[in-house]
Residue, then its C-alpha position, 0 to 999 in steps of 0.5 A: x792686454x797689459x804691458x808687462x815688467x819683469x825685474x831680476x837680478x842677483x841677491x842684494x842688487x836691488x830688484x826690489x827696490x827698483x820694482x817699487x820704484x817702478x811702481x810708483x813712478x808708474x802711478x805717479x805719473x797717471x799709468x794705472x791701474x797696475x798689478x804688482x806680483x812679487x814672485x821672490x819667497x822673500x817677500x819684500x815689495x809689500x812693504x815698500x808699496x805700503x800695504x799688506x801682503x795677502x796670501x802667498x799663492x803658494x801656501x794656498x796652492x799647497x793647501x787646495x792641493x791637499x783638500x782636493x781629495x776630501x772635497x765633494x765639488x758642487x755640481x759644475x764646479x771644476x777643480x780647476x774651477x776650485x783652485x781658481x776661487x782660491x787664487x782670486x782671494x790671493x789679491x791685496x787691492x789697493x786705489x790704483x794698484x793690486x798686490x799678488x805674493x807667489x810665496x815659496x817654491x814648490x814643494x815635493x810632489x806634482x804641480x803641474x795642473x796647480x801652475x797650469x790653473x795659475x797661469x790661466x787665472x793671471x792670463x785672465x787677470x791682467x787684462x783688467x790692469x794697464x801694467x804688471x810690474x813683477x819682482x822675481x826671484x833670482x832665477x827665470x824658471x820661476x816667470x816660465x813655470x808659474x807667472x805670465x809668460x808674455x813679458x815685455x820688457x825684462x830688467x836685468x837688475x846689477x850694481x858695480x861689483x863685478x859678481x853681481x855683473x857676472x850673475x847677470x850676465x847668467x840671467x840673461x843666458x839663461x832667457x834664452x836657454x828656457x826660450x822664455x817669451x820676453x821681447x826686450x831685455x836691458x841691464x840696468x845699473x843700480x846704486x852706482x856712484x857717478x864717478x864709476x859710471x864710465x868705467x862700468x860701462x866698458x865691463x857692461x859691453x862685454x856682457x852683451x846685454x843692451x845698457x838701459x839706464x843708470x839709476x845713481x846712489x840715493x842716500x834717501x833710498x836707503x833710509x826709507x828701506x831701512x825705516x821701512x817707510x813706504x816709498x809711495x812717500x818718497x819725492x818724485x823730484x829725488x835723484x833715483x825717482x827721476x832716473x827711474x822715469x828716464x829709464x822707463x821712457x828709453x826703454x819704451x815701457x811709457x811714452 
């Protein structure tokens, strides 16, 4: 089975960068293949990883969803066995990792038999992967209702504003009020000027989430984000690459 990272966090913190941060380190350094599932409906993580976003599994669903009852299945085609065809062509491949975009929430109406096909589908799908990295949007239903639920190690992404370190705190509450299966969970402290680290760190104590690393400012980070320019391009001796790596490493996701 996979190793799976979830990363969430409070709009502008961060997240998505971190994930394909996370990726890349995680390629670079021989960890592949991996599926990256960007799950926040804005979709951002394609363009950092360089390559084309597919078809958001959501609009997919929406639209088998409305076929379904005009479709006459072929004999021993299930409609589970449809939906399932649908999702498989969501993927975008690329050499040493795939792309799978959820798309928007829901909208109004049943979805339940839909997620319930999901979720089989990517339970069958990640086994072919070493690891699944996902970027979710800032709220946990989304991993419970409609990815994976086994989710290993769970990075609760803040910068130093006090809102962002209280939203994290809400994230982390709320894992176990959803009693989501996550085995591990860390703050992880973003774009932070080294001079603030120290004082951070008391505030981090409060919340009560377990600190696993600090990735500093990267003035670098910022220009490749703003041009667009994939971050599979980005210097793996840059500042925030090596405090990725040393995040990864103790908090146990590689070895």
């Amino acid at each position: 089975m996979a190793f799976t990272v979830a990363v969430a966090g409070k709009g502008g913190v961060g997240k998505t960068t971190l994930s394909a941060l996370i990726i890349v380190t995680l390629l670079k350094k021989g960890y592949k293949p991996v599926l990256a599932v960007d799950a926040d409906p804005n979709v951002n993580l394609n363009i950092l990883l360089g390559i084309e976003a597919p078809q958001a599994i959501g609009s997919l669903r929406e639209e088998a969803l409305k076929e379904m009852g005009k479709i006459d299945f072929p004999p021993g085609m299930s409609r589970a066995a449809y939906l399932e065809y649908g999702f498989e062509n969501c993927l975008a491949e690329s050499e040493d990792f795939d792309l799978m975009v959820m798309g928007r929430p829901e909208g109004p109406g049943c979805y339940c038999f839909a997620n319930d096909v999901l979720r089989k589908f990517i339970d069958k799908l990640t086994p072919n992967y070493r690891y699944v990295v996902i970027d979710s949007e800032a709220g946990m239903e989304h991993l419970s209702r409609r990815t994976t639920q086994n989710v290993d190690v769970l990075f609760i992404v803040s910068d130093s504003n006090l809102v962002a370190l209280r939203s994290a705190k809400r994230i982390s509450d709320l894992v176990d009020e959803l009693k989501l299966s996550i085995k591990k969970r860390y703050l992880v402290l973003n774009n932070v000027e080294d001079s603030l680290v120290s004082q951070i760190r008391e505030k981090v104590e409060k919340i009560g989430v377990k600190l696993g690393g600090v990735i500093p400012k990267d003035r670098n980070i910022f220009s490749f984000v703003l041009e667009e320019k994939p971050l599979t391009q980005f210097p793996s001796d840059s500042v925030a690459f090596t405090a990725v790596e040393r995040l990864l490493r103790e908090t146990k996701v590689i070895d």
